[in-house]
C-alpha positions, 0 to 999 in steps of 0.5 A: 218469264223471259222478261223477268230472268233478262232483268235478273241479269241486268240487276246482277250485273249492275250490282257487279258493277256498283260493287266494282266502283266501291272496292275500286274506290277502296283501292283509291283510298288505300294508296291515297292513305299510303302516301300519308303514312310515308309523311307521317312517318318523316313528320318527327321533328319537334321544338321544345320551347320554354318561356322567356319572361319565366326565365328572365324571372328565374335568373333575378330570382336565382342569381343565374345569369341569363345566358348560364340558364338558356345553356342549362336548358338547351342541355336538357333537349330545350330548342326554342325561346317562345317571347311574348311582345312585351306589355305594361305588366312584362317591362313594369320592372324596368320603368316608371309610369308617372302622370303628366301633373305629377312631372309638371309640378317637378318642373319637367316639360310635361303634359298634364293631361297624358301618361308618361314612361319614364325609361333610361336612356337606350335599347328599351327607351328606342324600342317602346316609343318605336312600338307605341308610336307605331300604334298611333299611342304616341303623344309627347316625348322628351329627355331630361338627364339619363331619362327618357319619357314618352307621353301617352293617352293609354291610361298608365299613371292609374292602373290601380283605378281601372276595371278588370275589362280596362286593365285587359285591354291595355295589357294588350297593348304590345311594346315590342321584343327584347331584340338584343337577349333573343339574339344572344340566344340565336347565337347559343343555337336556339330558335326564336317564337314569336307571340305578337300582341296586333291591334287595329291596323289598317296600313300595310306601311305600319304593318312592314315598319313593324316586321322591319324591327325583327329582321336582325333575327336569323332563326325565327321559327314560329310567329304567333299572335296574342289575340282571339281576334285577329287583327280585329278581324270580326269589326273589319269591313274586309278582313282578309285585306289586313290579313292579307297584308300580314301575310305578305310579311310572314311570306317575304321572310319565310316564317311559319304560322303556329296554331295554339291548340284549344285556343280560338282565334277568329281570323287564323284560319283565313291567314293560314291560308294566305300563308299557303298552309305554314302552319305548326300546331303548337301545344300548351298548358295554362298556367292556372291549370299547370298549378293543379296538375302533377308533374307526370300527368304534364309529361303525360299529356305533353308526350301525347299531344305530339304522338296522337295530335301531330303537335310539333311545338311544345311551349313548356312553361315552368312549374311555379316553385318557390325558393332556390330550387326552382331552376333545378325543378324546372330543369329536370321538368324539361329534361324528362319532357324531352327525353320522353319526346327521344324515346318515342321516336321524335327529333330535338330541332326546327319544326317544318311543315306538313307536304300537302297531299294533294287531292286532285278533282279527278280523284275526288269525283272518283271517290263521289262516285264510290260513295254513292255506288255504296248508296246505291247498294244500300238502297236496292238492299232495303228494297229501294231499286228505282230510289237507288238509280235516282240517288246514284245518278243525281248524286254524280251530277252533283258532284260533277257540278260542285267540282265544276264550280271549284267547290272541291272542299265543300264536297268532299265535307258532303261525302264523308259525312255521308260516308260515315252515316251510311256504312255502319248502316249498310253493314247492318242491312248486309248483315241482317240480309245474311242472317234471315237468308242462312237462318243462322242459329245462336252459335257464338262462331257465327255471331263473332263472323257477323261482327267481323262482317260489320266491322269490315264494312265500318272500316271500309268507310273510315278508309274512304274518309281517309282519302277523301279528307287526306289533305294537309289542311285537315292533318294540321287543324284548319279544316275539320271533318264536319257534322260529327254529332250529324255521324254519331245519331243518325246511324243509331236512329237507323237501327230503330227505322230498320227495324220498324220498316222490317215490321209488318203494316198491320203489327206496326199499327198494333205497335202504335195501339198499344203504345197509346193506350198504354198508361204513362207509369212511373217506370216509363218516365224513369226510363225515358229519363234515364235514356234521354240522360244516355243519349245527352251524354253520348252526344256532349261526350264527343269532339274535343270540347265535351263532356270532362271524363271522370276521375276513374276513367281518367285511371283507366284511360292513362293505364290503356294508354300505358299498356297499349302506347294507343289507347282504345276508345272506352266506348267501343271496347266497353259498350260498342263491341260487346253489345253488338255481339251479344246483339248478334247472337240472339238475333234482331229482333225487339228484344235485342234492339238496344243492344244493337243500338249499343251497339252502333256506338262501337261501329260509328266511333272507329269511323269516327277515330279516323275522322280525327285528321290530325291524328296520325292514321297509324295511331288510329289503326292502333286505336281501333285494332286494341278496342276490337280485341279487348271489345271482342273478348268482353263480348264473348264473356258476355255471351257465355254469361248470359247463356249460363244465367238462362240455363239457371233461370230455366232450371 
């Protein structure tokens, strides 16, 4: 009896102590969640960029000369001229490409077998033998009177004969920038993008003779590159070499890396590293998707990319509209894009980079060890206490190991993995323990207090994930939080396991009896069906790659987003919240198991908002406070509806 009481006490007090080490993590994660807050709440600078070539396009179509457009745009809240590095296509109406044979038989000293360029004598002619050349493109080069023509194998004398696959490749090959025109735009005040078309490259001397040419620009911004492979870096042997040799120049110069949104390129994240973390994310709309799209749901989607997603470079590109109004279209297009930026509170000019928030490894096994007490918790409250010693201890020598191996990244991933599949689940063992322990009868007061509970303890997981995963690689898209579907199924399959283990042995086995030697009907197909369709969506429908909304969701997102300024998640408030709350009014108990796997959905997706690092943390809490109120209303009208319709059938 004696022995019994000592070990009482000994758990109690254990269990005080894990406690102690959770809440304490907690406070860890909140101060570590400040910080990041007061550097977001500075991050407001924003470049707004339009497009050189459409407005090169603009004055020969409009007679507005050059210079007169980039002032008209600048007074419109323009700062930047993003340039790509120009191509066949982008100089075709400045030159000529003409076939050795063909200047042979004129009587030029000309090649048969190459192609020629035959540009006017001056900046462009310098500039293309420069590049090409640079690219080993060179073959022949001779002047005859005020031309010049430069010789090579790229195939320029009979696009018309290529291949869709032929034509792609040699649209990228680059051909340098026009230097003098991004200069006179330097000097109206502008800051300068640059999107450089690379290729194979294997010497770092190549490399410098090529950033040397951009040196006479002063106010370079952002460097970009015009390639899903960088620097060919897949075919590479070793990659991070040439990478290393880019970066070295981007360093020497100071120049920020930008990070175009839904755009991979292999290799970017490799050289933002290199770059010390430089980086900018950049947002943009294609053209072919611009065509389709109104000009409010443009603004719309430009204003939320630097609201929601930290998007600090905006490359706006015109709208194509035909005839002598399109200079005053576009410009009022930019016009009111920036004035929206204004009134959300964002500042017109240079974009800097993010502080990092550094996370030392102390803090981080720290954290570990707030995690794996809340394991321990979790265990010990399913019955598991020798599992929960065993998780505990062999969770922190892990932990320990991996930080001695400087294996920091990989092990804060782990933990807020883990994190995000274990407190919606802890939550409900709390929850259930409390309900079974009070007998608590159907009363909505009680039911709404449990969901608070869970809530709360949802919540608290997202808070540690904030601080573990608080760094500036993660805020800025380089690293991301990983096994998102991993979080989104495990939590709800635990519903299901925590019922069965609740089971009695002998009803289980009933359970299973009766569930094979039930007939398969046409009803049982139909709703494996259908659930298996629910849970397919469910999974396709998360991360920023999945399933496209409908029409109707998209209304009612855009209307949410209007109203609220941080648009609650249409799963939490419409399915998540309510069904947990009916959930909890009846009970759990086989009846109410889908509502409580429903229900899940709500706590796993506020976990999940908070996953989303490049999302200001202000936004998500936002987020998440609208879809508890609107989910919590719903909910409450889901109960009084039900109870009235059991009243009826009971008459």
């Amino acid at each position: 009896m004696e022995l019994n009481k000592n070990m009482g006490s000994i758990v109690s007090v254990t269990n005080k102590v894990l406690v102690a080490l959770v809440l304490l993590g907690l406070l860890l994660s909140g101060m570590l969640a400040g910080e990041r807050l007061a550097v977001e709440t500075r991050y407001k600078n924003i470049e707004v960029a339009i497009h050189y070539d459409a407005l090169i396009e603009e004055s020969r179509v409009s007679g507005i000369a050059y210079e007169e457009l980039l002032l008209q745009y600048q007074k419109r809240g323009a700062t930047s001229l993003f340039v790509k590095e120009s191509n066949l296509h982008s100089i075709a109406n400045q030159v000529r490409y003409v076939s050795g044979t063909h200047l042979f038989w004129e009587g030029l000293p000309a090649q048969k077998e190459w192609s020629y360029i035959e540009v006017p004598q001056g900046d462009l002619a310098t500039r293309l033998e420069y590049n090409l050349s640079l690219r080993d493109s060179v073959r022949d080069s001779f002047m005859h009177g005020s031309m010049v023509y430069i010789g090579t194998e790229l195939p320029l004398s009979y696009l018309y004969a290529l291949n869709a696959a032929q034509m792609q490749a040699l649209s990228g090959v680059g051909m340098g920038f026009p230097i003098e025109d991004l200069k006179k735009a330097e000097d109206m005040g502008y800051y300068v993008q640059l999107q450089i078309k690379d290729w194979v490259v294997e010497d770092q001397a190549i490399l410098s003779r090529y950033f040397s040419q951009l040196d006479s620009l002063h106010q370079v911004s952002l460097v970009m590159f015009d390639s899903p492979d960088l620097f060919s870096t897949s075919k590479q042997n070793e990659p991070q070499v040439v990478l290393s040799y880019v970066a070295e120049e981007l360093n020497k110069r100071n120049w920020s890396l930008g990070q175009i949104e839904f755009y991979e390129q292999k290799g970017i994240q490799t050289l933002a590293r290199l770059v010390e973390e430089r980086g900018v994310r950049v947002h943009t709309i294609a053209q072919d998707e611009l065509s389709t799209m109104s000009v409010t749901a443009a603004q719309e989607r430009f204003w939320l990319a630097a609201k929601d997603r930290n998007m600090r470079s905006l490359f706006i590109r015109p709208y194509q509209v035909s005839g002598a109004d399109a200079p005053a279209f576009n410009l009022n297009y930019v016009g009111s894009i920036s004035q929206g930026l204004t009134e959300r509170g964002f500042t017109l000019g240079q974009s800097a980079t993010l502080p990092n928030l550094y996370v030392s490894p102390s803090f981080t096994l720290l954290l570990s060890l707030s995690v794996l007490a809340a394991a321990s918790l979790w265990l010990q409250g399913l019955g598991f206490h020798l599992l929960s010693w065993v998780v505990l201890v062999l969770g922190l020598l892990g932990s320990a190991l991996l930080l001695l191996l400087d294996q920091v990244l990989l092990l804060q991933k782990m933990l807020a993995l883990g994190t995000a599949c274990l407190f919606p689940l802890w939550a409900l063992v709390h929850v259930c323990a409390k309900q079974e322990q009070h007998d608590a009868k159907k009363n909505w007061w009680i039911s709404l207090q449990a969901f608070l509970l869970m809530t709360l303890f949802s919540l608290a997981g997202a808070l540690l994930i904030v601080g573990l995963l608080r760094e500036r690689a993660f805020m800025i898209g380089l690293e991301l939080f990983s096994g998102v579907k991993l979080a989104h199924v495990v939590p709800l399959a635990g519903v299901v396991l925590f019922y069965l283990y609740h089971q009695k042995w002998e009803e289980l086995k009933l359970l299973w009896r009766s569930f094979l030697d039930r007939p398969l009907t046409m009803r049982i197909v139909m709703l494996t069906g259908i659930a298996v369709v629910i849970l397919g969506i469910y999974l396709l429908r998360t991360g920023n790659a999945g399933m496209v909304p409908s029409s109707w969701e998209m209304l009612l997102r855009n209307t949410l987003e209007h109203w609220t300024s941080a648009r609650p998640r249409t799963k939490e408030f419409l399915i998540g919240h309510p069904m947990l709350l009916l959930g909890l009014y009846y009970g759990f108990q086989a009846r109410t198991l889908p509502l409580f796997v429903l229900g899940m959905i709500g706590q796993v997706s506020i976990i999940n908002t908070f996953t989303h690092l490049h999302t200001p943390i202000l936004i998500s809490v936002m987020r998440v406070g609208y879809g508890l109120l609107l989910g919590i209303m719903i909910g409450l009208l889901m109960i009084w509806f039900s109870q009235l319709m059991l009243k009826r059938w009971k008459r």
